[in-house]
C-alpha positions as CSV (number, residue, x, y, z in Angstrom):
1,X,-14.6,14.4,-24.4
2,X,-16.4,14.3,-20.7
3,X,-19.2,16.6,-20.3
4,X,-18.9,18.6,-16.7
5,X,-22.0,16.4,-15.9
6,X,-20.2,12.9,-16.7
7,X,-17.6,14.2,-14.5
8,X,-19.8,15.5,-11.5
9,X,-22.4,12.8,-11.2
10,X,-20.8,11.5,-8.6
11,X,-21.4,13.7,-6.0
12,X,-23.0,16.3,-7.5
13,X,-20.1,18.7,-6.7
14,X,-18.1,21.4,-8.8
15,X,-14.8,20.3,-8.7
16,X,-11.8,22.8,-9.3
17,X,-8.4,21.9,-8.9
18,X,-5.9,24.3,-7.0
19,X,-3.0,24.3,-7.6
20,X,0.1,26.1,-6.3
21,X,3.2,25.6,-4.0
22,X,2.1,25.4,0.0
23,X,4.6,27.5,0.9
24,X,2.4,30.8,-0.2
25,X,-0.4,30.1,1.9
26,X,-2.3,33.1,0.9
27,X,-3.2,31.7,-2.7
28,X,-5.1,29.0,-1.0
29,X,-6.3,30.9,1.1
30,X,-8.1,33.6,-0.6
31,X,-9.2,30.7,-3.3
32,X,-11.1,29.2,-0.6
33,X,-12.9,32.1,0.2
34,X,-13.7,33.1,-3.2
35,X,-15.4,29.1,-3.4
36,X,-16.8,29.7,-0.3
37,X,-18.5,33.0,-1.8
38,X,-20.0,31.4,-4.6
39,X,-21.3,28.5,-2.3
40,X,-22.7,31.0,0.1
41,X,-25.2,32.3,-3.2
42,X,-26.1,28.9,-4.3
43,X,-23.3,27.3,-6.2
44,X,-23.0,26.6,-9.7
45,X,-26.1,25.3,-11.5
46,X,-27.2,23.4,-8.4
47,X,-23.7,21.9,-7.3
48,X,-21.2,22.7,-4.8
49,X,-17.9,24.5,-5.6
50,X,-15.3,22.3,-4.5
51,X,-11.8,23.0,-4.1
52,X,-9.0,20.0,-4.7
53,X,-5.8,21.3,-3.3
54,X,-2.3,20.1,-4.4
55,X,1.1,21.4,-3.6
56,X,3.2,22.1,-6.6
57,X,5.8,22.5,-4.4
58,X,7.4,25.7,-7.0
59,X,8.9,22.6,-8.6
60,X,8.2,22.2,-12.7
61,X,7.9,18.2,-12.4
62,X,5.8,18.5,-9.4
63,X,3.3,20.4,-10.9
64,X,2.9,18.6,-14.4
65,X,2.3,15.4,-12.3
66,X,-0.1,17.3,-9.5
67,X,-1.9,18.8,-12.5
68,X,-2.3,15.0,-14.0
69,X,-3.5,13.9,-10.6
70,X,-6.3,16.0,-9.9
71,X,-7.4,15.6,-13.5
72,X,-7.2,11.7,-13.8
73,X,-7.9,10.9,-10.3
74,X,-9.6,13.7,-8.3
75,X,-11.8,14.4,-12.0
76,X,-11.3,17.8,-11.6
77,X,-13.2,20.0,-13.8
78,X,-10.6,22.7,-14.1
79,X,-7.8,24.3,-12.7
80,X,-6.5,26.9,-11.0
81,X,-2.6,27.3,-10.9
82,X,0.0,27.8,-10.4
83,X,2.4,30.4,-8.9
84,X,5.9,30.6,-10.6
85,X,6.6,30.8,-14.3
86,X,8.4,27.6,-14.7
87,X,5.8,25.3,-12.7
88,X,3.1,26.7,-14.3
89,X,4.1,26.2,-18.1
90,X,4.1,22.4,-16.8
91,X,0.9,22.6,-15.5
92,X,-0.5,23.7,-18.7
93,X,1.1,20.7,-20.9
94,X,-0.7,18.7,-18.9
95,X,-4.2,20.8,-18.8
96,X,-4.3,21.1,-22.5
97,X,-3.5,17.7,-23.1
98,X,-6.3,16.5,-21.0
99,X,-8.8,18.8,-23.1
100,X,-9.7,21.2,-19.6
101,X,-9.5,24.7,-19.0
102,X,-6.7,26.3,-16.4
103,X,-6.9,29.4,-15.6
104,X,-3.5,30.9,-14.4
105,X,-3.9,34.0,-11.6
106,X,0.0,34.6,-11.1
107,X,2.2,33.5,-13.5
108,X,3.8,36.3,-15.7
109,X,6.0,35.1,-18.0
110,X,5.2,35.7,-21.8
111,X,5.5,32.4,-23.0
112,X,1.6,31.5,-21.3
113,X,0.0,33.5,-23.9
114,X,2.0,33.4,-26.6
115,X,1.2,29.5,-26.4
116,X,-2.5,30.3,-27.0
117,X,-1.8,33.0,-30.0
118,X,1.1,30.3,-31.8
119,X,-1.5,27.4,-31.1
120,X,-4.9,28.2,-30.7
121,X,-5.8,25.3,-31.0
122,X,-4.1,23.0,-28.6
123,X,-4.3,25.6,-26.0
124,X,-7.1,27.5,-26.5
125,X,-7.7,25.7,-22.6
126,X,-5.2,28.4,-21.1
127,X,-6.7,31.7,-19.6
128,X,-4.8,34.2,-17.6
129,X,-6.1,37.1,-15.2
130,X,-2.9,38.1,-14.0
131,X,-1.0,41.1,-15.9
132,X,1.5,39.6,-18.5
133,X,4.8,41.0,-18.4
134,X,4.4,43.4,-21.2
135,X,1.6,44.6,-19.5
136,X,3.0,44.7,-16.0
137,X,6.1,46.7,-17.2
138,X,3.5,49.2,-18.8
139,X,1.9,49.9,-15.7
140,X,5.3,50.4,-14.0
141,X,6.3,53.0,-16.6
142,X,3.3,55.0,-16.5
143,X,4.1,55.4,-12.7
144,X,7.5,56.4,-13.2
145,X,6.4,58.9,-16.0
146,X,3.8,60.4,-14.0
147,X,6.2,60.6,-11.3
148,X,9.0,62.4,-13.0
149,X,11.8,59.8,-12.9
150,X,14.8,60.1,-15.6
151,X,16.7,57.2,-14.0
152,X,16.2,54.4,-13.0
153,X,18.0,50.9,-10.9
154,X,16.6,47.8,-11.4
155,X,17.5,45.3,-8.7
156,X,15.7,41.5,-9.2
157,X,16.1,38.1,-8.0
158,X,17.6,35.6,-10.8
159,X,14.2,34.0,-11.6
160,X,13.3,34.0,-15.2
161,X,10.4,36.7,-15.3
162,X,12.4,38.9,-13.7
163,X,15.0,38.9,-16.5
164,X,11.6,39.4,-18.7
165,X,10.5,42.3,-16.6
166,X,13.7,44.1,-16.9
167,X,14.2,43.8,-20.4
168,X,9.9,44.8,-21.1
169,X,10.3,47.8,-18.8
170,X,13.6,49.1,-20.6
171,X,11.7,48.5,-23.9
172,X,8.8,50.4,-22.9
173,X,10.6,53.2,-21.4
174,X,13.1,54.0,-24.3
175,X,10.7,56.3,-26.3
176,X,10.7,58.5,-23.4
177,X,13.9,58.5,-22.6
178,X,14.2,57.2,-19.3
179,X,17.1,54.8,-18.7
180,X,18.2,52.0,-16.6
181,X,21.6,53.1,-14.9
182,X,22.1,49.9,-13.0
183,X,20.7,46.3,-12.9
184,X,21.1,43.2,-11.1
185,X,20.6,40.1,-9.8
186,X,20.9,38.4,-6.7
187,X,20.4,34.5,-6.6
188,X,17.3,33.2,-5.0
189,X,18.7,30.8,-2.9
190,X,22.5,31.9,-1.5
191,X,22.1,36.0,-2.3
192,X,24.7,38.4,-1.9
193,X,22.8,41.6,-0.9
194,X,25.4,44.0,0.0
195,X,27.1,44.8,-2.7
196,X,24.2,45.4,-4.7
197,X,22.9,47.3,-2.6
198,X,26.0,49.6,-2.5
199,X,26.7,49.6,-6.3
200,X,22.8,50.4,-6.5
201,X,22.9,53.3,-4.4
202,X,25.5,54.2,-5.6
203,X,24.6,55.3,-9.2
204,X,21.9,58.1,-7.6
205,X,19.0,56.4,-9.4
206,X,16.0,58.7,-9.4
207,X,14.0,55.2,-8.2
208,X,15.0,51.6,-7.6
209,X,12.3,49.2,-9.0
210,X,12.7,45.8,-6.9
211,X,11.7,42.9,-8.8
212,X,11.6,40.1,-6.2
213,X,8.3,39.4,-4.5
214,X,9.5,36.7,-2.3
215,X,11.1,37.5,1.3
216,X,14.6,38.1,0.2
217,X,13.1,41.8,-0.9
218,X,12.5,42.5,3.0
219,X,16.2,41.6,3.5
220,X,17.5,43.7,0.3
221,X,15.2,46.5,1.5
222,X,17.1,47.3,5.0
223,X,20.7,46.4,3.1
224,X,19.8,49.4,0.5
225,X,18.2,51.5,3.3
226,X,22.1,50.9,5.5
227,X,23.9,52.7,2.7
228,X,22.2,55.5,3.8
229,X,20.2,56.0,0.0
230,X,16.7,58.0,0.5
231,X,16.1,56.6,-2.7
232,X,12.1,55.8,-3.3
233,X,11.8,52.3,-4.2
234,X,8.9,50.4,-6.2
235,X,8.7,46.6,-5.3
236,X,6.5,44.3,-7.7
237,X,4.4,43.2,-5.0
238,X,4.3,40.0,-3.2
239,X,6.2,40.0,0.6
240,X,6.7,43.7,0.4
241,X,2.6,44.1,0.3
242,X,2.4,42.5,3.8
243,X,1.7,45.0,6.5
244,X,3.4,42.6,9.2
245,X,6.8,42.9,7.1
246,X,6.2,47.0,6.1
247,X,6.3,47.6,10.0
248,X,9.7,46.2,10.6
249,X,10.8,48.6,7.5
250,X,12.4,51.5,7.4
251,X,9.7,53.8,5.9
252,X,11.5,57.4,6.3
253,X,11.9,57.2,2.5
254,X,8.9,56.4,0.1
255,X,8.7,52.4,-0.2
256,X,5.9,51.9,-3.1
257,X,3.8,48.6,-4.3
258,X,2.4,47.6,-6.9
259,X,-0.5,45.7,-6.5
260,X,-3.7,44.1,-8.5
261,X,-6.0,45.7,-6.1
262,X,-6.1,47.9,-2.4
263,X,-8.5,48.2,0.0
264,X,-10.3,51.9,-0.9
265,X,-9.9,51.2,-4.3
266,X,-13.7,50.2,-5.0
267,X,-16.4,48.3,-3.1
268,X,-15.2,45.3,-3.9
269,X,-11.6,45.6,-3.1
270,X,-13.0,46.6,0.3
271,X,-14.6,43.9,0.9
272,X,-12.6,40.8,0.0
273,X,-9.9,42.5,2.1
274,X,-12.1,42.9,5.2
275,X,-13.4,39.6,4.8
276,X,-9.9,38.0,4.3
277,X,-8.9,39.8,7.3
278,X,-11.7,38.4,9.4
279,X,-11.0,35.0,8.2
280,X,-7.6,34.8,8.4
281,X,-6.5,37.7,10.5
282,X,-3.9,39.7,8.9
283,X,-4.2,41.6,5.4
284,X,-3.7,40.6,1.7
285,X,-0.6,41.4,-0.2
286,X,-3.0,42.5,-3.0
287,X,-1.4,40.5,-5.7
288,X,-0.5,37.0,-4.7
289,X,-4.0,36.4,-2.9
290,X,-6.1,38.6,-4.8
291,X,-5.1,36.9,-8.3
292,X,-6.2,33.7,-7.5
293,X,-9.5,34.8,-5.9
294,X,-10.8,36.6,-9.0
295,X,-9.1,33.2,-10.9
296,X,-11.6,31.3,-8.8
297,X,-14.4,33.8,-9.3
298,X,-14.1,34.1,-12.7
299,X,-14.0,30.3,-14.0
300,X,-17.2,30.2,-11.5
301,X,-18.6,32.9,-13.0
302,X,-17.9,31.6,-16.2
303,X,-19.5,28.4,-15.5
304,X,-22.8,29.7,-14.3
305,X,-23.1,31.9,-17.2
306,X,-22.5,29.0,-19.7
307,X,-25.6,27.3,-18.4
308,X,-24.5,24.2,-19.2
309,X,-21.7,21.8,-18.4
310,X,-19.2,21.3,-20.7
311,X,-16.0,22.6,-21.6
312,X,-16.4,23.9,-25.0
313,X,-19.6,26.1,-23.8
314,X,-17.4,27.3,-20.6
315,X,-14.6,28.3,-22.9
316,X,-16.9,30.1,-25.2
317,X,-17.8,31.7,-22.3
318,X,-14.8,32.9,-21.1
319,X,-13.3,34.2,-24.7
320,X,-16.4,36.4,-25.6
321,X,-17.9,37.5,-21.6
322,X,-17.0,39.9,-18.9
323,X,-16.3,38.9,-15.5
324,X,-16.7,41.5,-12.1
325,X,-13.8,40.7,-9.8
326,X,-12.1,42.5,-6.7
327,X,-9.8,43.7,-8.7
328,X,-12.4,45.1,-11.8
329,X,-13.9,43.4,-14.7
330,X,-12.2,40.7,-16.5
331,X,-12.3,40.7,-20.4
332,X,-9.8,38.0,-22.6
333,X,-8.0,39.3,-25.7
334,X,-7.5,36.6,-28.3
335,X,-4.7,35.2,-26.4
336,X,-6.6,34.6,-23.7
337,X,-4.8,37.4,-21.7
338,X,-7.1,39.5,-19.4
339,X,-6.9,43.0,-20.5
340,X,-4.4,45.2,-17.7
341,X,-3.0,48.5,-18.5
342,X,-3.6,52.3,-17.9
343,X,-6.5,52.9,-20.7
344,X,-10.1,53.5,-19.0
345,X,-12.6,50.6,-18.7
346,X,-9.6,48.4,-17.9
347,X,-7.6,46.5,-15.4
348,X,-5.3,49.1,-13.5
349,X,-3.6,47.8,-10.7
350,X,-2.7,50.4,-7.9
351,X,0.7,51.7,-6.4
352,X,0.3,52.2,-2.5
353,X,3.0,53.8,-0.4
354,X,3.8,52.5,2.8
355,X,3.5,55.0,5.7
356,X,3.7,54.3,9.4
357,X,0.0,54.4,10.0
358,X,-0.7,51.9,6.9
359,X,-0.6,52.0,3.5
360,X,-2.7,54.8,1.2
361,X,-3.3,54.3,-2.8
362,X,-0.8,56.5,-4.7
363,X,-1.6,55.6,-7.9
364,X,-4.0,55.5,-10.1
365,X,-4.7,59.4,-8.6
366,X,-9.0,58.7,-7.6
């Protein structure tokens, strides 16, 4: 197997693949300024963080063969990738089967973990800092207990971790006895809003959880709010996280988000979002941006704390050592899972409410 150092003697240079579909600008985005953050303190053991950029396009096929690419021919250390469930699954066959590490920021789906714990040791390469689903549905429930809800709709786009979300937050919730009294889901590419909308509203949930990030939620939002339902409604994340869309929202009734971190929520949340918003000039959704800068950060981190270039020593790194990001310190389980959920010392997450002044953290209570 290459050493890092066979592979960077060219040019002396760090090279970390990113991949994800161009369409979510953000995620490359905030990658490159988490690189450009590590460059800024002196690299990685004397090189230069590079970023290689490929465009999975959200497509499985694409993003095996873009993963292969920037392995075989841009001799990519690593990567970084990629956004949906599907593409990134095919991502990993072809990151474990080169022998190199890929650290997934976004993904959700159960099957990237439960890969690693059914195989360890073909893909003992796979890391994720993202919440899994099980772990993304606990944090949902522990807002909806704290908050007194009984009933609950759940409203999703027809994507495959949303199914998985549904099922992992009805599961959790059971024990104390708060139920699901509708659920649906629209398709992703021809949706019919409307009438689940209507049948939504009309079962009086005490909540609606929306389980689409992408920008059919914004649409779904103002069809729900046109029925006339001041029901408070919890989105995932994603497009609903955007200021620029929250302003053209009705926000008379609470609209919540869930996100891996908020500005106010430490130092360092502060900071990445004031710098993104310098760079770039609007604000992070908190999920699909920040993700993949702490993915960046951390397989940097891990690197530099290795002290030496090669991939065994990197992943020994990563399995046993703890890693400050924006969103808090990273730790790995033994299925390479970073450690999310309500307990102290670990990942959290926070809920903001949109207001129409901004956004301010709801949950966890600081």
């Amino acid at each position: 197997m290459p050493s890092i150092e066979d592979i960077f003697s060219d040019d002396r240079r760090c090279g970390v693949g990113n991949l994800d579909p161009f369409f979510w600008a953000s995620f490359l985005q905030a990658a490159t300024l988490a690189a450009e953050r590590v460059n800024a303190a002196g690299g990685i053991l004397g090189r230069r963080a590079e970023l290689v950029v490929a465009d999975s396009q959200g497509k499985v096929e694409v993003a095996r063969s873009e993963a292969l690419r920037l392995i075989s021919r841009e001799k990519v250390f690593a990567l970084v990738g990629a956004y949906l469930s599907e593409e990134t699954v095919g991502a990993i066959g072809s990151a474990v089967e080169a022998r190199r590490i890929i650290v997934v920021p976004v993904a959700a789906t159960s099957e990237i973990t439960d890969l690693v714990a059914r195989d360890y040791r073909r893909y003992r390469y796979v890391f994720r800092v993202g919440y899994s689903i099980p772990q993304w549905a606990a944090m949902m429930a522990e807002f909806l207990r704290r908050n007194n809800v009984s009933r609950y709709a759940f409203v999703g786009a027809g994507i495959r971790w949303n199914h998985e979300l549904a099922e992992a937050l009805k599961g959790n919730l059971a024990s104390s006895r708060i139920v699901p009294v509708y659920e649906a889901f629209y398709s992703p590419r021809n949706p019919a809003f409307e009438p689940v909308a209507v049948a939504a509203a009309a079962k009086s949930p005490d909540i609606l959880i929306l389980g689409d990030p992408g920008k059919n939620s914004m649409i779904f939002v103002k069809r729900f709010r046109e029925t006339g339902s001041k029901v408070p409604i919890l989105s995932v994340g994603g497009t609903l996280g955007d200021s620029r869309v929250a302003h053209t929202l009705p926000l008379s009734s609470p609209l919540y988000v869930q996100a891996a971190a908020w500005k106010g929520a430490s130092d360092s949340a502060t900071r990445y979002v004031d710098e993104f918003e310098k760079r770039y000039g609007y604000l992070p959704v908190g999920y699909s941006d920040t993700l993949p800068y702490d993915a960046v950060t951390v397989l940097l981190s891990a690197i530099r704390a290795a002290g030496r270039t090669d991939t065994e020593a990197v992943l020994s790194t990563l399995e046993k050592g703890s890693f400050p990001g924006v969103a808090g310190t990273y730790r790995f389980n033994a299925s390479h899972q970073a450690v999310w959920g309500i307990g102290p010392g670990e990942l959290r997450g926070n809920v903001i409410r949109w207001e129409t002044d901004g956004a301010r953290i709801v949950f966890p209570k600081r």
